[in-house]
N, C-alpha and C positions, 0 to 999 in steps of 0.2 A: 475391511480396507479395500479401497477402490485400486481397479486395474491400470498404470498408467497406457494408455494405448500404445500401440509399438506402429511401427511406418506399413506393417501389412494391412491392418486394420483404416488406412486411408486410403485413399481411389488418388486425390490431387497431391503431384509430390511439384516443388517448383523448388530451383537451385539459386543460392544467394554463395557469389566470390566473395570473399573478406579479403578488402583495400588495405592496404597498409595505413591510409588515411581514415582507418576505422578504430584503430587504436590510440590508446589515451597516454595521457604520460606514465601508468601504472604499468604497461606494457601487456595491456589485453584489449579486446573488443569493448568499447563504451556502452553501456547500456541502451542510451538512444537511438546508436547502429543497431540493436535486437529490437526495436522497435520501428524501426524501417524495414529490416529483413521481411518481419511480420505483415507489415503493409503491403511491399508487392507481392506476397506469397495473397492475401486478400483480393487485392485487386486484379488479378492473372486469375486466382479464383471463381471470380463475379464475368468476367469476361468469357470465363471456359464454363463454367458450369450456369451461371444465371443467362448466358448470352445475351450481356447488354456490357454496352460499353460506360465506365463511372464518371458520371459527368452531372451536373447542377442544372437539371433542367425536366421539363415533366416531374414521371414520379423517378425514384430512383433510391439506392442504399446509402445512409448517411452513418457513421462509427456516434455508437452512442453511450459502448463502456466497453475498456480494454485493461484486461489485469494477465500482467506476464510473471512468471515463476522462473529466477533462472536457479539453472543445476552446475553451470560451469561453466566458465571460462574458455573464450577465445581467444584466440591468436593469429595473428598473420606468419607464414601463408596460409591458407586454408581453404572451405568453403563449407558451406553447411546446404542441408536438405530441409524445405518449411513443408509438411503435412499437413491439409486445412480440409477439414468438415464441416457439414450443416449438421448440429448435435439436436436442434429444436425449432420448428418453424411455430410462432405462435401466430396470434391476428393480426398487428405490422411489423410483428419482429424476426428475426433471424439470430439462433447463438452459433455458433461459430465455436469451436476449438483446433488449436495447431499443436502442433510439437515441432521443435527444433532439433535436429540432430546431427552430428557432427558427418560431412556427403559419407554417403555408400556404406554410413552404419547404423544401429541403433541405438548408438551412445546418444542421451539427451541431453543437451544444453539448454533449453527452455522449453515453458511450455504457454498457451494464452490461452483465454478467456476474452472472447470478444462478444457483442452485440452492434449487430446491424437495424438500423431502424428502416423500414420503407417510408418513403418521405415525397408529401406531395410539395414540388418547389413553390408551384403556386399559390397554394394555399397557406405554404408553410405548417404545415401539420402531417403528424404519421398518417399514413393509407394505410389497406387493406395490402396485405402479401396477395400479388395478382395468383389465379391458378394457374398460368403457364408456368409461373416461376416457382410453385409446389411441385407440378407434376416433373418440371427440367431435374429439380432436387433428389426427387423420391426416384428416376430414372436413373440417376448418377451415381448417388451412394450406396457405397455399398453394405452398409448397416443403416437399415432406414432410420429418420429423425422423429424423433419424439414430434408431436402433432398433425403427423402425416397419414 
């Protein structure tokens, strides 16, 4: 059986408040709000560690498959801690795994499986993972990624 990673084993930790306008009529966090938490922890991500700003133009990261596992249940007030890694850089791609945990613990509320594609705008098609943005990766993390 696999280790689930705990928040030491991450380098990037980014902080998401839970709104009151995050909750559903069942009286917890919507699952679509753990799907936007997820997002800015990604994109605060790509800004800090890829140093590029995500935006639709040249080449740039496009989300090409996102599967979330949740463990539990949010509530307002609250806030949670998103932890995101580069787990595999292949030829245009990037996997990506987060964990969610409830702030300033190691309780886990969710966890994701994402894929980044590099993506040329113009052309409309994947590129090449440029080497600056290997070598930024394999710099940053702190358990190197599979294809590095």
């Amino acid at each position: 059986m696999t280790r689930t990673p705990a928040p030491h084993d991450y380098v990037h930790r980014h902080r998401e408040v839970i709104r009151w306008g995050d909750m559903d009529s069942f009286g917890h966090v919507n699952n679509v709000e753990f799907f936007r938490y997820l997002e800015s922890a990604r994109v605060e991500y790509a800004m800090t560690v890829l140093a590029n700003e995500v935006r639709a133009q040249g080449e740039n990261i496009i989300l090409a498959d996102l599967r979330c596992a949740f463990q539990r249940q949010l509530r307002w007030p609250g806030a949670v801690d998103i932890y995101t890694r580069t787990v595999r850089v292949g030829r245009t791609s990037l996997a990506l795994h987060q964990i969610m945990c409830l702030a300033d613990t190691d309780e886990l509320a969710a966890s994701a499986d994402t894929v980044l594609v590099w993506f040329d705008f113009a052309g409309q098609r994947p590129a090449p993972v440029p080497d600056a943005i290997r070598r930024r990766i394999a710099e940053y993390e702190r358990t190197r990624p599979e294809g590095l």
